[in-house]
BALOBA-1460 file (C-alpha; in Angstrom, 3 decimals):
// residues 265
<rec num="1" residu="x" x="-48.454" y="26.185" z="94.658"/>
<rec num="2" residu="x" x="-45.132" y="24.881" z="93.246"/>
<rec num="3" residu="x" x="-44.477" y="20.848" z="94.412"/>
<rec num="4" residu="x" x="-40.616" y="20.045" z="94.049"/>
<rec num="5" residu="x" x="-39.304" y="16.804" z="94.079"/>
<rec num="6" residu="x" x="-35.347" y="15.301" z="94.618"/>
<rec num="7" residu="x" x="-34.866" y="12.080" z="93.578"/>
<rec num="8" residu="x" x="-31.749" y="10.623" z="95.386"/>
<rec num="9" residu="x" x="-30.257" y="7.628" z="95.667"/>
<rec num="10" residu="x" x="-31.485" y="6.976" z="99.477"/>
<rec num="11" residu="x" x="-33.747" y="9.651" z="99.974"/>
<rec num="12" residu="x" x="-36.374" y="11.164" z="98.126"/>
<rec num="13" residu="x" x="-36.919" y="15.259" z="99.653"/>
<rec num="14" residu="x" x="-40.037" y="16.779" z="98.500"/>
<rec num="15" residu="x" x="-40.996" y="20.549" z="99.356"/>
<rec num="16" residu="x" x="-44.227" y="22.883" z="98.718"/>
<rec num="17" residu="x" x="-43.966" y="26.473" z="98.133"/>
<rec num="18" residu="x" x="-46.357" y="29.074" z="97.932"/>
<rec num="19" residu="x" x="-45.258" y="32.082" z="96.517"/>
<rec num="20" residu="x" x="-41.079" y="32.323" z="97.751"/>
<rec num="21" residu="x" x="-42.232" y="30.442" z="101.374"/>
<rec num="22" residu="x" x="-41.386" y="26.421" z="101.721"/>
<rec num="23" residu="x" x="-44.698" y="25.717" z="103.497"/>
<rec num="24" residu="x" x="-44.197" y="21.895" z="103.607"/>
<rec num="25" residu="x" x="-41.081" y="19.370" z="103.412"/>
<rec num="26" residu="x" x="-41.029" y="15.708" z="103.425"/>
<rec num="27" residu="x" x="-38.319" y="13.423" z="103.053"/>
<rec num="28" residu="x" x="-38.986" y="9.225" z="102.199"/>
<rec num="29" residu="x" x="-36.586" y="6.401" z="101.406"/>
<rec num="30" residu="x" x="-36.487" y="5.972" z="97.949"/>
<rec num="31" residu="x" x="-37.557" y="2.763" z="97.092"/>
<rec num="32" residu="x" x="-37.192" y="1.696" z="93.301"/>
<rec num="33" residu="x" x="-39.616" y="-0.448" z="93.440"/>
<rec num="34" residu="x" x="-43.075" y="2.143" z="94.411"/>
<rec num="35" residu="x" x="-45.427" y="2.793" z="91.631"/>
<rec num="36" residu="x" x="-47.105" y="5.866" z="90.897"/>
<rec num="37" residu="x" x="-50.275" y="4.409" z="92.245"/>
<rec num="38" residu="x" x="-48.629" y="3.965" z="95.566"/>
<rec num="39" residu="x" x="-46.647" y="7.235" z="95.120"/>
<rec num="40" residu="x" x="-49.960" y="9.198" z="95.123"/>
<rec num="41" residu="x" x="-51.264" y="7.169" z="98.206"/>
<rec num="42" residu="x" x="-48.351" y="8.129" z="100.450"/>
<rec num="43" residu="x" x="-48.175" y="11.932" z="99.334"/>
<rec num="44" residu="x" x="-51.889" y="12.000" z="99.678"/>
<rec num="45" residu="x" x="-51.562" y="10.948" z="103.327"/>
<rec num="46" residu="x" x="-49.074" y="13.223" z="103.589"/>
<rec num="47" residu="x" x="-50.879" y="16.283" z="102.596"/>
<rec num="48" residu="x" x="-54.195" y="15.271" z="104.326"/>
<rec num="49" residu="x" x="-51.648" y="15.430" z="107.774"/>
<rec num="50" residu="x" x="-50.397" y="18.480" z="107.137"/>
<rec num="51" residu="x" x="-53.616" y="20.271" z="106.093"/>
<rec num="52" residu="x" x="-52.819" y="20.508" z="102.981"/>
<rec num="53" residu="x" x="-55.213" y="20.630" z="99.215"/>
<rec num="54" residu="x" x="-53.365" y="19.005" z="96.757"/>
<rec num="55" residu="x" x="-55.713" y="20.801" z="93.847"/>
<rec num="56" residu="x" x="-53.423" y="24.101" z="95.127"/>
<rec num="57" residu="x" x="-50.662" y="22.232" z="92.843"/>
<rec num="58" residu="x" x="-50.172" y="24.519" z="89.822"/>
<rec num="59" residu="x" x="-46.874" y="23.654" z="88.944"/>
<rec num="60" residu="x" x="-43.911" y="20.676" z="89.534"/>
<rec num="61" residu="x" x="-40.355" y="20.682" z="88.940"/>
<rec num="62" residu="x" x="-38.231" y="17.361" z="89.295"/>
<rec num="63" residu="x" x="-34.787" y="16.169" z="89.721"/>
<rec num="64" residu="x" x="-33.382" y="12.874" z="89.970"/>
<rec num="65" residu="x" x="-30.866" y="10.369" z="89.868"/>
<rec num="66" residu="x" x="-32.775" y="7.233" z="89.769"/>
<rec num="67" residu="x" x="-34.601" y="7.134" z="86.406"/>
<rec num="68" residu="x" x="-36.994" y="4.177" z="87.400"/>
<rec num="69" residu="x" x="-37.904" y="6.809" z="90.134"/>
<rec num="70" residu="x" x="-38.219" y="9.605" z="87.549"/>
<rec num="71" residu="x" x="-40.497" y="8.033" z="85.786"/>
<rec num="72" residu="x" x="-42.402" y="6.613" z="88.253"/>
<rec num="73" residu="x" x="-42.960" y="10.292" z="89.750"/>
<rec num="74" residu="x" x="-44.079" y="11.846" z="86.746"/>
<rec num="75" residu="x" x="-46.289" y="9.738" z="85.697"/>
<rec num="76" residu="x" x="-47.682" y="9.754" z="89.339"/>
<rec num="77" residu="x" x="-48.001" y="13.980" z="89.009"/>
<rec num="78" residu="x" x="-49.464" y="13.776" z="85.467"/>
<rec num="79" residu="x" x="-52.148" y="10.951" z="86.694"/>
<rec num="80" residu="x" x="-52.845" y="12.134" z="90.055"/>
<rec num="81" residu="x" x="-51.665" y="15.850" z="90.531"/>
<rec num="82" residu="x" x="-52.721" y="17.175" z="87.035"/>
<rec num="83" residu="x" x="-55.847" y="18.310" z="87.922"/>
<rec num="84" residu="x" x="-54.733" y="22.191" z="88.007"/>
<rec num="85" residu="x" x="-51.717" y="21.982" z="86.288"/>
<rec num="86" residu="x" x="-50.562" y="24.673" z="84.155"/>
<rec num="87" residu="x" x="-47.751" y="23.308" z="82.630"/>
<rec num="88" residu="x" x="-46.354" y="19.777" z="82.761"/>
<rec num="89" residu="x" x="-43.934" y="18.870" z="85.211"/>
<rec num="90" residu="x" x="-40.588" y="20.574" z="84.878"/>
<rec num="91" residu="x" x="-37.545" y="17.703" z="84.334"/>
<rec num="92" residu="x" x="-34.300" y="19.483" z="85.176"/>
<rec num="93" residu="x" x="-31.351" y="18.034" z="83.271"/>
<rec num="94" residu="x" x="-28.480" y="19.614" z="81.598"/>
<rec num="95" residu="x" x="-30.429" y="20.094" z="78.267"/>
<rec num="96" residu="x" x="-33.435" y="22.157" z="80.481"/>
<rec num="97" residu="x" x="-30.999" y="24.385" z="82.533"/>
<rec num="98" residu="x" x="-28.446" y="24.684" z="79.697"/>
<rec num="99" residu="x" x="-29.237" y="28.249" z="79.546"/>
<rec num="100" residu="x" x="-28.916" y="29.179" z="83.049"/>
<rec num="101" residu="x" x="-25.610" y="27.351" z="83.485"/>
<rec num="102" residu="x" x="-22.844" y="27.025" z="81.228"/>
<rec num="103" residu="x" x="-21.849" y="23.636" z="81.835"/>
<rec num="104" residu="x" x="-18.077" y="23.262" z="81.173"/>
<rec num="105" residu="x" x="-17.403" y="19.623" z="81.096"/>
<rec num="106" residu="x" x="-16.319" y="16.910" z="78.844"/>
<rec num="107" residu="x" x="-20.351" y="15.139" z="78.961"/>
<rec num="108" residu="x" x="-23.115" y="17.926" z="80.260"/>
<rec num="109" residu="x" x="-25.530" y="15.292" z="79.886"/>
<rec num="110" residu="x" x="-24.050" y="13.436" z="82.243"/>
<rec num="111" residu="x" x="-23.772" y="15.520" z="85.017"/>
<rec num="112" residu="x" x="-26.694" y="14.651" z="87.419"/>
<rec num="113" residu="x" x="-29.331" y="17.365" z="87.866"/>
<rec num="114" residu="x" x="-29.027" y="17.643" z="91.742"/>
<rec num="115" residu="x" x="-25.967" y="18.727" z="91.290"/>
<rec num="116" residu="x" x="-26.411" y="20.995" z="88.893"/>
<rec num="117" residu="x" x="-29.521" y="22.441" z="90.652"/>
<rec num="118" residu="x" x="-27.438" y="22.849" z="93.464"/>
<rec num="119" residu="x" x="-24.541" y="25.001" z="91.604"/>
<rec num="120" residu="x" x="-27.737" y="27.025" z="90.241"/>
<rec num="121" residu="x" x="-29.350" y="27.909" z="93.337"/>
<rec num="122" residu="x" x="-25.709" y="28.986" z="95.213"/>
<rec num="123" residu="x" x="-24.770" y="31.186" z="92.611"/>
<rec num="124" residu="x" x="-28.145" y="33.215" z="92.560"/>
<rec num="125" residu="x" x="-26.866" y="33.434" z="96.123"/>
<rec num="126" residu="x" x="-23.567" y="34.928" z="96.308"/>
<rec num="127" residu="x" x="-22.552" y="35.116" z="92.616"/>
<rec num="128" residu="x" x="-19.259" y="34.606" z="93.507"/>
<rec num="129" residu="x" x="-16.499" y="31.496" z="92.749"/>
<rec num="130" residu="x" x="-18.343" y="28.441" z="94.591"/>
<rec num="131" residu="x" x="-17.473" y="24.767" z="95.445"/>
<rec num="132" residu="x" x="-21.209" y="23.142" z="96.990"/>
<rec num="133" residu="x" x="-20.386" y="19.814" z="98.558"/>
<rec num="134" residu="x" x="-23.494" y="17.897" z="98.707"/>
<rec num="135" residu="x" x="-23.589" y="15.122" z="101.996"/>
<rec num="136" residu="x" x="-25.452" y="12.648" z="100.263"/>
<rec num="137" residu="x" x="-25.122" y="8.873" z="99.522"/>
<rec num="138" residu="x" x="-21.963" y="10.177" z="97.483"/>
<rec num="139" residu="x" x="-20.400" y="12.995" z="98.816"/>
<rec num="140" residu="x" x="-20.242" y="15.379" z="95.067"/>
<rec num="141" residu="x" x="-17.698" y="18.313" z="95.124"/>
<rec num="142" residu="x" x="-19.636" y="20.835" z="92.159"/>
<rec num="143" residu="x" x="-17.321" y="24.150" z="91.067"/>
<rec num="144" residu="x" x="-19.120" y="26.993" z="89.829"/>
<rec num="145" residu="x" x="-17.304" y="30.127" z="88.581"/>
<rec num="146" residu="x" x="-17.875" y="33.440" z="89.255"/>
<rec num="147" residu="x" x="-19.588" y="33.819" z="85.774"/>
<rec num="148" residu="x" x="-22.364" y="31.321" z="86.415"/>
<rec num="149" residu="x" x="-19.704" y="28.082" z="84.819"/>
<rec num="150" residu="x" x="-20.162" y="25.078" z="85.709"/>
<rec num="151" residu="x" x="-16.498" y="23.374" z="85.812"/>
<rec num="152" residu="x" x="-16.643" y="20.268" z="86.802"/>
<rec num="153" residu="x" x="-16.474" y="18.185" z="90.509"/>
<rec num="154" residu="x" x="-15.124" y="15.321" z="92.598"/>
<rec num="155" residu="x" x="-17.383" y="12.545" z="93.714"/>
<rec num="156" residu="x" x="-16.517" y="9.894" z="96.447"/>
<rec num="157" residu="x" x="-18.129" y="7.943" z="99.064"/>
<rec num="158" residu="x" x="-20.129" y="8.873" z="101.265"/>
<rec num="159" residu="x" x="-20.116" y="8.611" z="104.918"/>
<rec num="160" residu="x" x="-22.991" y="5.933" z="105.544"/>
<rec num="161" residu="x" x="-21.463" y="3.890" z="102.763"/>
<rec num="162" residu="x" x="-18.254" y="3.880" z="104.526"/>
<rec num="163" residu="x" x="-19.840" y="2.984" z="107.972"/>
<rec num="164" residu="x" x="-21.185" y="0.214" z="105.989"/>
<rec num="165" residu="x" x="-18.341" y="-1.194" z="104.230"/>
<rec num="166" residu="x" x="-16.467" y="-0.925" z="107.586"/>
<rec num="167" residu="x" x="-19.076" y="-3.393" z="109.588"/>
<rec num="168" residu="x" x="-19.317" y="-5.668" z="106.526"/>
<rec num="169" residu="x" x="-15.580" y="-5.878" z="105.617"/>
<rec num="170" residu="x" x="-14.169" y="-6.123" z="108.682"/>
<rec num="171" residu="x" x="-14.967" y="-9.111" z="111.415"/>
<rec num="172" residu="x" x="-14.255" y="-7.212" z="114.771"/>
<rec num="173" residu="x" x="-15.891" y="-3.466" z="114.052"/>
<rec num="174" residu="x" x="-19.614" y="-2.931" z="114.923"/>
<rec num="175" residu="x" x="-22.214" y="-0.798" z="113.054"/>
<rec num="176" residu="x" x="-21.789" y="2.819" z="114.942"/>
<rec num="177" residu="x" x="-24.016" y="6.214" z="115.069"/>
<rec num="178" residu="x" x="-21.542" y="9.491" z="114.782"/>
<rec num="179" residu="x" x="-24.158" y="11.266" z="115.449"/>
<rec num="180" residu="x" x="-22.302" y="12.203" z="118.573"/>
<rec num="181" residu="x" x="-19.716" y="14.589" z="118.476"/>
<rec num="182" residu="x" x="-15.577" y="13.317" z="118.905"/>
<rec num="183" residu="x" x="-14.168" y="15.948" z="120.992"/>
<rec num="184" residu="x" x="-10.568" y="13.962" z="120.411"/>
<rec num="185" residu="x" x="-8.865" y="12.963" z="117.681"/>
<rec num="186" residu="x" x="-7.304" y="9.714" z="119.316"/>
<rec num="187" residu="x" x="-9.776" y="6.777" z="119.863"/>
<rec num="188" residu="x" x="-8.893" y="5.495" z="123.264"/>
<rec num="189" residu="x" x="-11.786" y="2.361" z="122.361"/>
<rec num="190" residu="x" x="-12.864" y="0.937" z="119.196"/>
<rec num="191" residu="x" x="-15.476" y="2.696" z="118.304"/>
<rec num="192" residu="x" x="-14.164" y="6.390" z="119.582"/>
<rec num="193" residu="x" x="-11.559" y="5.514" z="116.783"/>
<rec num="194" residu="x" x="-13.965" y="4.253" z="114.463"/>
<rec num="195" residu="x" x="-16.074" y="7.953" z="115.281"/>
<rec num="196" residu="x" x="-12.573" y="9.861" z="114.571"/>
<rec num="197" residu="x" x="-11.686" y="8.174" z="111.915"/>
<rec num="198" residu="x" x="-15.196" y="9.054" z="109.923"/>
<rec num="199" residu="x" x="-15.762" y="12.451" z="111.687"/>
<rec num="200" residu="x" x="-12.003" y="14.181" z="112.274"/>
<rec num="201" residu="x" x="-10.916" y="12.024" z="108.326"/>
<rec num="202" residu="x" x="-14.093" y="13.390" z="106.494"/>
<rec num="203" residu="x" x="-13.383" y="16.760" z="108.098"/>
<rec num="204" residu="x" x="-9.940" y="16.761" z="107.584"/>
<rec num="205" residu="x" x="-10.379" y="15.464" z="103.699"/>
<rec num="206" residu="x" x="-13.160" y="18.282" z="102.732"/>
<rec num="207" residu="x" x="-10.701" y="20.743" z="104.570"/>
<rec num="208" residu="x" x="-8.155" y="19.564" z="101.482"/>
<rec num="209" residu="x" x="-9.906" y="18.938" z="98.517"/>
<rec num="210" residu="x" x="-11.737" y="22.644" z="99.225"/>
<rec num="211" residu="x" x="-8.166" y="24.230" z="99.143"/>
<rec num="212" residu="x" x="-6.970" y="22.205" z="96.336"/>
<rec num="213" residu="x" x="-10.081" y="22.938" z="94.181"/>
<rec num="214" residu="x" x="-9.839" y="26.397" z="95.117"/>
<rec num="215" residu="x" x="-6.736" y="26.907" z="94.356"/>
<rec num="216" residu="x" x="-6.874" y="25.041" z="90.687"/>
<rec num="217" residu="x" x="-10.260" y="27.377" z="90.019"/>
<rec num="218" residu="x" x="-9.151" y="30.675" z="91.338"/>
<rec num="219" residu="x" x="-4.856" y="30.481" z="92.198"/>
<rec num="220" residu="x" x="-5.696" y="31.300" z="95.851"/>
<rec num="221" residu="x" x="-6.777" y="28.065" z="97.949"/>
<rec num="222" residu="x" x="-8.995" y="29.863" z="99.811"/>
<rec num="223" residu="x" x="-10.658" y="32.138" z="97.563"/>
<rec num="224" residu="x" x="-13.718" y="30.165" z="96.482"/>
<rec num="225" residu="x" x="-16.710" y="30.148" z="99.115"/>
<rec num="226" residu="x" x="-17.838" y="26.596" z="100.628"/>
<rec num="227" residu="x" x="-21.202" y="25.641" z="100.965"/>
<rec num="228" residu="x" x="-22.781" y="22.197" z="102.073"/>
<rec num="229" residu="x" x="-26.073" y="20.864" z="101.883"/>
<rec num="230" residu="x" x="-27.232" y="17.235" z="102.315"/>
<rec num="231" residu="x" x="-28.143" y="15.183" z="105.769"/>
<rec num="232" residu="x" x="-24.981" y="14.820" z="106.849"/>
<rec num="233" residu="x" x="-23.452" y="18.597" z="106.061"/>
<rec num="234" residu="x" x="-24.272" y="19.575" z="109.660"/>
<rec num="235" residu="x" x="-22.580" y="16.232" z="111.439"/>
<rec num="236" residu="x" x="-19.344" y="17.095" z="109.337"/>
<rec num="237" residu="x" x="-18.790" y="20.979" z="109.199"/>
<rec num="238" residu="x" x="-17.735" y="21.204" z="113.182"/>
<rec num="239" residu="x" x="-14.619" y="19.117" z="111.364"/>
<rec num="240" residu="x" x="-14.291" y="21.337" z="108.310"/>
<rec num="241" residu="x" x="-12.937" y="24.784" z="108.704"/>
<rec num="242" residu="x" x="-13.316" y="25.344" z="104.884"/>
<rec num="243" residu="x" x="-17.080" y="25.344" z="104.979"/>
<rec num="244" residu="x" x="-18.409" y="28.911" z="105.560"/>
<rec num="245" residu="x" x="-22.174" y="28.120" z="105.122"/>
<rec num="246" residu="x" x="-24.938" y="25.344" z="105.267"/>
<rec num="247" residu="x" x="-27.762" y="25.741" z="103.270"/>
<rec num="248" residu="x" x="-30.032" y="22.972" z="104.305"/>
<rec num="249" residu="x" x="-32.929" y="23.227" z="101.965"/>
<rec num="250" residu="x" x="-30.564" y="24.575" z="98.530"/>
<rec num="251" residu="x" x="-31.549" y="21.628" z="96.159"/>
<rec num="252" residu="x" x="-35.550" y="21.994" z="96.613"/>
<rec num="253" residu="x" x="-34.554" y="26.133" z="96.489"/>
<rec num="254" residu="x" x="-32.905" y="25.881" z="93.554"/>
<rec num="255" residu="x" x="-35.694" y="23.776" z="91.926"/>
<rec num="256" residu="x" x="-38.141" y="26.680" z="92.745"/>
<rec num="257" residu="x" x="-35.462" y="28.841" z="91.390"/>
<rec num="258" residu="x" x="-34.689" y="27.432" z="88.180"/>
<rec num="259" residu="x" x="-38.903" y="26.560" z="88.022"/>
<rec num="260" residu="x" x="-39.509" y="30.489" z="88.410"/>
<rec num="261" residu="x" x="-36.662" y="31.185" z="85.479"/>
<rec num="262" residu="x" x="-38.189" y="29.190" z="83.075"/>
<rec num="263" residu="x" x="-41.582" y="29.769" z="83.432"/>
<rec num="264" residu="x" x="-41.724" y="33.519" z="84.563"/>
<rec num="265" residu="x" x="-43.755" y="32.757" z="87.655"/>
């Protein structure tokens, strides 16, 4: 079985595929501080729960963007998962993946590997001109061409950092859940405004930057396909008409994607 792992700045998502099927998902807080020792303990409790061996681990593929993280996880698969192993653990980063993307920008090493995972696994998809928005801690705008190019991207805050900043920086607002939908754009109480502001303003934002990017990429603002992914992608699309698909589970895809390219399995 392949394990793959994304590192993020909040969360850490983990999946287990046998064969093409995702037969287990798990998503932790990622805490920069856990060891591989206590790495090993958790995702051994979490196997044992859902039934599962972890000697079926054959192979690993990783992506992160916390390198205290990155190393703590593989040295937690190489000391505790290794045991069937047939190759060491796959670290995705723009030198790895170079020759399954072209990567078009002014640094490639700089671009983080979720997002170039997730410009990867979309374009195996629809092979077509692509913007992936990922709903993360930072909301990251990634532009993939038509020939498999990766251009280049917009990153800006995302929408539980804004929450945040709003109850911290401000004396009167409260700490909200937009969970809920808005079904109006004009707040009639504090925190109905505070809801439209983040929901209907997010929305309204992806709505331009989509047909702005588009239209720089291709000349026609609405030529290049939308997809979302992240834990927020669902809460936000009912308030984006530019997204035309949600593809939950693309990052840990596209690590079993790029893990099957470069290994032939």
């Amino acid at each position: 079985m392949l394990f793959v792992i994304d590192i993020g700045n909040s969360h850490t998502v983990t999946g287990l595929y046998d064969g093409d099927q995702l037969v287990g998902q798990w998503r932790l807080k990622s805490d920069r501080d856990m060891t591989a020792d206590e790495l090993a303990i958790s995702y051994s409790a979490l196997f044992a729960m859902a039934g599962i061996d972890k000697l079926g681990i054959t192979d690993i593929a990783i992506a992160s963007v916390v390198p205290t993280l990155e190393t703590a996880w593989t040295n937690c698969c190489r000391e505790h998962l290794a045991a069937n192993l047939k190759t060491p653990p796959l670290i995705v980063s723009a030198a790895t993946v170079g020759d399954l993307i072209a990567i078009q920008t002014d640094n490639p090493g700089e671009v983080g590997a979720d997002r170039l995972v997730n410009g990867i696994a979309a374009w195996e998809q629809f092979e077509t001109d692509l913007i992936v928005i990922d709903f993360g801690t930072a909301i990251t705008f990634d532009c993939v061409t038509s020939r498999c190019e990766y251009i280049g991207g917009i990153i800006f805050p995302g929408i539980g950092i804004s929450l945040e900043a709003l109850a911290r920086k401000t004396a009167k607002l409260p700490h909200i859940d937009v969970a809920e939908r808005s079904e109006k754009i004009i707040g009639t109480n504090t925190i109905q405004a505070m809801k439209s502001g983040i929901l209907y303003g997010y929305g309204a934002m992806i709505d331009g930057l989509s047909r702005g990017i588009s239209q720089e990429m291709t000349g026609d603002e609405g030529k290049a396909k939308v997809i979302a992914t992240g834990g927020m992608a669902r809460l936000i699309s009912p308030y984006a008409s530019s997204i035309s698909e949600i593809s939950p589970n693309l990052t840990l895809e596209g690590l079993r994607l790029i893990y099957r390219k470069k290994n032939g399995r």
